[in-house]
C-alpha positions in Angstrom: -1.7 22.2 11.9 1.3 20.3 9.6 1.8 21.1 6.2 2.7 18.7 4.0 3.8 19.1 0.4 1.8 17.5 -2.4 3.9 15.3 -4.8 3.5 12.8 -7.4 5.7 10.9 -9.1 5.1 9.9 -12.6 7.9 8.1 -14.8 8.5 8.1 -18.6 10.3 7.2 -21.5 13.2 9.7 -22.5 15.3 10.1 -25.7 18.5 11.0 -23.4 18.0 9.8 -20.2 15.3 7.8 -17.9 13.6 10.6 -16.6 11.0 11.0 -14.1 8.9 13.9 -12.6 8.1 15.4 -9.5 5.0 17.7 -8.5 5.1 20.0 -5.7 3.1 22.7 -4.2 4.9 25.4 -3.0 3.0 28.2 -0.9 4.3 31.8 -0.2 7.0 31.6 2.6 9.0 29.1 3.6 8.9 25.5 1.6 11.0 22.5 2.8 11.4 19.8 -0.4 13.7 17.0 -0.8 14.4 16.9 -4.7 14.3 13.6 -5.8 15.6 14.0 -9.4 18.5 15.6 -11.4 17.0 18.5 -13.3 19.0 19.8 -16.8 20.2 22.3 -16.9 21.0 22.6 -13.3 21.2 26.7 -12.7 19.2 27.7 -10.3 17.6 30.4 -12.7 16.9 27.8 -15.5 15.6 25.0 -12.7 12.9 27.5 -10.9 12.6 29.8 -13.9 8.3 31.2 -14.0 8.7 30.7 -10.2 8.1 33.4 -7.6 11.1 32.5 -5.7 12.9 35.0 -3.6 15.4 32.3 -2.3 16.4 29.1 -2.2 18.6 27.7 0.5 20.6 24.3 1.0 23.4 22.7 3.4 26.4 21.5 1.8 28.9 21.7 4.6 29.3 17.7 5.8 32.4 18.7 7.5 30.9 21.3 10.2 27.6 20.5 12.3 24.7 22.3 11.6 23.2 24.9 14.0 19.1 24.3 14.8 17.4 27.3 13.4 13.8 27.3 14.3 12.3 30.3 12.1 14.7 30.6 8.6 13.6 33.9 8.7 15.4 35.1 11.2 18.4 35.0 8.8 20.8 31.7 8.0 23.5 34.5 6.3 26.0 34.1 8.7 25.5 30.5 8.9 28.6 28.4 8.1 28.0 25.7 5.5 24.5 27.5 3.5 24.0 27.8 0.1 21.8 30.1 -1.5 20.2 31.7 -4.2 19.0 35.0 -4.6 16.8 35.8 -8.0 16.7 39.8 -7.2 19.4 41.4 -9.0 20.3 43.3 -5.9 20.9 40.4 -4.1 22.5 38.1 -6.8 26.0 39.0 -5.6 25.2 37.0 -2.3 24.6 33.7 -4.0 26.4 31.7 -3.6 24.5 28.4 -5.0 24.9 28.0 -8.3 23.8 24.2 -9.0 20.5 22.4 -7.6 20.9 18.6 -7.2 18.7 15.8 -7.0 18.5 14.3 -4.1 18.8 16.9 -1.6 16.6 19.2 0.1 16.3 22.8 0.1 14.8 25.3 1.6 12.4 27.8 -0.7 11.1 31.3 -0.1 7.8 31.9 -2.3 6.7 35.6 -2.8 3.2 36.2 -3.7 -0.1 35.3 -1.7 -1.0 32.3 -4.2 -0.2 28.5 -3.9 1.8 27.3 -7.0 2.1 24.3 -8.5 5.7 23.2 -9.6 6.8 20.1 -11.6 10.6 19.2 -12.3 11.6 16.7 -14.8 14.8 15.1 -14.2 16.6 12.0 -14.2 16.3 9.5 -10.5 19.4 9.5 -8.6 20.7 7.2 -6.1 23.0 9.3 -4.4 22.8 8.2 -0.6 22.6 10.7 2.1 25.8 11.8 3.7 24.9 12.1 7.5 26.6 14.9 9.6 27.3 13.3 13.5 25.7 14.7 16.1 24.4 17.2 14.0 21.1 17.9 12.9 20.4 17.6 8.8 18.1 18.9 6.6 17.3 15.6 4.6 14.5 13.8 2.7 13.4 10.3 1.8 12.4 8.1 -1.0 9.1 7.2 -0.2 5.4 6.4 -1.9 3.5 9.8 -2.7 0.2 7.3 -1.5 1.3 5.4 1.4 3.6 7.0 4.1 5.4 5.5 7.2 5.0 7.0 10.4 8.1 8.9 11.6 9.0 6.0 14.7 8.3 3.1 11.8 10.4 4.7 9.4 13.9 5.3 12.2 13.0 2.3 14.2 15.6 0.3 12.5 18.1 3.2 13.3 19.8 3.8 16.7 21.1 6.9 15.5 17.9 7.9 14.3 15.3 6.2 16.6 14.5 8.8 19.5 16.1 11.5 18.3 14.6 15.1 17.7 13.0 15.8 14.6 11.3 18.5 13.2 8.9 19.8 9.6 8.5 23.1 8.5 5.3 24.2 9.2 2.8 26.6 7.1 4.2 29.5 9.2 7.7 28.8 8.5 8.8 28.1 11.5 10.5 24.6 12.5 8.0 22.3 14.2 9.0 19.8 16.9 7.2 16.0 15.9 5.4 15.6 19.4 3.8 12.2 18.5 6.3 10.4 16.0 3.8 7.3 16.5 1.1 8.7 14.7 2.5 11.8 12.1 4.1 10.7 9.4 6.2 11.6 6.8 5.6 12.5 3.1 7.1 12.1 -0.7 8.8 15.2 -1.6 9.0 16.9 2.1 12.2 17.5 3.8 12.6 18.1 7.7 15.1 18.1 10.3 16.5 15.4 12.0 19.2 15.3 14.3 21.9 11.8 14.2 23.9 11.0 16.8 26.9 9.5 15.9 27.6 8.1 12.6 25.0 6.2 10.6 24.5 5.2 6.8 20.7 4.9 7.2 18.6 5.6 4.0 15.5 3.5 5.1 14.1 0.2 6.1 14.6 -1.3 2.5 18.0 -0.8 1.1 18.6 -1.2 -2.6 22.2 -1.7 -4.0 23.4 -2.0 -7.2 26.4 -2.9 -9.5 26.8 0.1 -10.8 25.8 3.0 -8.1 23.7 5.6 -11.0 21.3 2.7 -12.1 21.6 -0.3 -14.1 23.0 0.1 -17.4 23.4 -2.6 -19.7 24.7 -0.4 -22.3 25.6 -2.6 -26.0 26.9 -5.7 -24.6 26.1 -6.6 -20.9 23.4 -8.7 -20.5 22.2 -9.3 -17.0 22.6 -7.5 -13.4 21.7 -8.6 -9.8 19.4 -6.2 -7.5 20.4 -6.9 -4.1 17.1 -6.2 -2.0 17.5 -6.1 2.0 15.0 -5.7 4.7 16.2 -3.7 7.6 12.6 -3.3 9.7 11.8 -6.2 12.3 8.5 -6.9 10.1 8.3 -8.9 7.2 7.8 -6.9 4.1 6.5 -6.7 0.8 8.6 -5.7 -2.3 7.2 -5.1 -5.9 9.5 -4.2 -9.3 7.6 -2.4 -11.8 8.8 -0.3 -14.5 7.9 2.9 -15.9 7.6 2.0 -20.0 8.5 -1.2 -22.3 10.8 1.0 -23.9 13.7 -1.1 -22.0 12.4 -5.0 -22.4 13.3 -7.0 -19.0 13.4 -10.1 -17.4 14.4 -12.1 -14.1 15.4 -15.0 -13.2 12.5 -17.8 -11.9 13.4 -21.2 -10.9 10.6 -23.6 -11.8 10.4 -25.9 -9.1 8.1 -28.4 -11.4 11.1 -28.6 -14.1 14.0 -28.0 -11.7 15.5 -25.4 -14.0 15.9 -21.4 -14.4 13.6 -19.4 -16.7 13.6 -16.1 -17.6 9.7 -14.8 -17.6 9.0 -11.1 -18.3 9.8 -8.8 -15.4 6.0 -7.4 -15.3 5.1 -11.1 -14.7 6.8 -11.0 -11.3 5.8 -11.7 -8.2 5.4 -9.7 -4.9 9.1 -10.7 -2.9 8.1 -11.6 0.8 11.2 -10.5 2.7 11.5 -11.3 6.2 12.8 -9.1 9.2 16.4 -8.8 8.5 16.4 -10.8 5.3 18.1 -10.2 2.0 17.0 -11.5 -1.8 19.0 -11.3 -5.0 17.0 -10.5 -8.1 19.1 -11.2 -11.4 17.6 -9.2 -13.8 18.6 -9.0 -17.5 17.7 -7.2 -21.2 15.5 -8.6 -23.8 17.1 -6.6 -26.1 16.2 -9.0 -29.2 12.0 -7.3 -28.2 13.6 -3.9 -28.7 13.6 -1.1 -30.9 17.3 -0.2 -32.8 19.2 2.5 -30.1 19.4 3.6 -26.7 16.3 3.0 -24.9 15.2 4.1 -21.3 13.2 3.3 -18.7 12.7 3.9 -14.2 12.4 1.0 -12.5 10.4 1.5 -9.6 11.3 -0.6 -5.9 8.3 -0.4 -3.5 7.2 -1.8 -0.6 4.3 -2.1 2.0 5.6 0.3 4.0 5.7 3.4 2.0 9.1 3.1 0.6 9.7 3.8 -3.2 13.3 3.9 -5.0 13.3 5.2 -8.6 16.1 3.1 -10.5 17.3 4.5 -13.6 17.6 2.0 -16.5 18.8 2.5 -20.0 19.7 -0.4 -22.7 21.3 -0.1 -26.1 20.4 -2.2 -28.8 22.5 -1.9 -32.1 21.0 -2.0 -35.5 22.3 -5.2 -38.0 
């Protein structure tokens, strides 16, 4: 029997930063998460603080690549390229980890007999994964806690991917092989190993890129920004925006074919995009910052689609008082 990790996703205002969190449930053993956010502070004693964690592990070598291990008991010490923390003073010398990330997975040993319940609050991040050739990585994916892709659906688009081994932790800790990648699928919050050959960029079937790489921040002064939107998959697909508060006031731009010119209606008031196999859209999308409160205000953007992909888009705005 799979285990999965459960994880929701729920986004709110901040005073310092657009900030989102994640919910997981950890069980004794072995746990395989892909951290979506940036947590503050970011020592690994602060970040699983209350936690009955013995260890937490994560590959940071993209130079070397990485060695299947099918039971991470057996010991990764002598491992090139692991990171790890150790919360037992006798062990602390051997860490060697001594910052957690968003978006990256990790590997985390639970003491105890009880299931626990862990949330992390943290800013999105956009950081891409960093492939290793020919290598198998520990990775995660952005993805809707309520509707997964199947494993071939998600790597079809891939030829580094598409075929390849993969594998989930299962509740035993051991490394499980996906037998039937047409019907398991993957889930928010779960990392797993998947093996690339040759080089490859791939972050999923739709691809979000920005101006700015972090988010889109308008700061004081700059007024609009263009989402660039693609469809890798060979099936049309449909894309929704919706953000997390109204603390950050947006709009986009509409083209009115009865009047022949651009408008600017609110950015809840959008319509689904229908993007078809392969296709691309632009989505100008600029700050009301006339319908905001004086300062800096902050907000997630969320980028979904019918396939079970979702990208968290940090956005923050400034308005200045008169």
């Amino acid at each position: 029997m799979q285990w999965a990790i459960a994880l929701t996703i729920t986004c709110v205002a901040a005073h310092a930063e657009p900030e989102a969190t994640q919910t997981f449930q950890l069980h004794p053993g072995w746990n395989a998460i892909f951290l979506e956010v940036q947590p503050e502070p970011r020592e690994p004693a602060s970040v699983f603080d209350g936690l009955p964690v013995e260890s937490v592990w994560t590959w940071l070598d993209r130079e070397s690549r990485v060695e299947f291990i099918q039971n991470p008991g057996e010991g990764l010490w002598d491992q090139p390229g692991w990171h790890a923390y150790f919360s037992a003073p006798k062990q602390a010398f051997l860490t060697n980890l001594f910052a957690v990330l968003g978006n990256q997975a990790y590997l985390i040993k639970l003491s105890g007999n009880e299931n626990v319940n862990w949330e992390i609050k943290g800013c999105p991040l956009m950081r891409k994964i960093n492939w290793t050739s020919d290598s198998f990585n520990l990775v995660g994916f952005h993805l809707n806690p309520d509707t997964t892709p199947t494993f071939e659906a998600f790597f079809a688009p891939s030829s580094a991917h598409a075929g390849q081994a993969m594998y989930r932790l299962n509740r035993q800790g051991i490394w499980e092989f996906v037998e039937d990648p047409v019907r398991a699928t993957l889930h928010s919050g779960e990392a797993y190993c998947v093996f690339c050959e040759g080089s490859s960029d791939y972050q999923g079937s739709l691809q979000v890129e920005l101006p700015m790489f972090d988010g889109l921040n308008y700061g004081a002064i700059l007024n609009e920004q263009t989402v660039t939107i693609r469809n890798l998959s060979e099936i049309t697909r449909i894309v929704t925006l919706t953000l997390s508060s109204s603390a950050v006031v947006l709009a986009y731009r509409n083209y009115d074919q009865s009047s022949g010119f651009f408008t600017w209606p609110p950015l809840e008031d959008m319509p689904p995009v229908i993007l078809g196999p392969g296709k691309q859209t632009n989505v100008r999308i600029a700050v009301r910052r006339e319908a905001m409160e004086i300062g800096v205000a902050e907000s997630v953007l969320k980028i979904s689609d019918d396939s079970g992909i979702q990208i968290l888009v940090p956005v923050s705005a400034e308005r200045i008082g008169q």
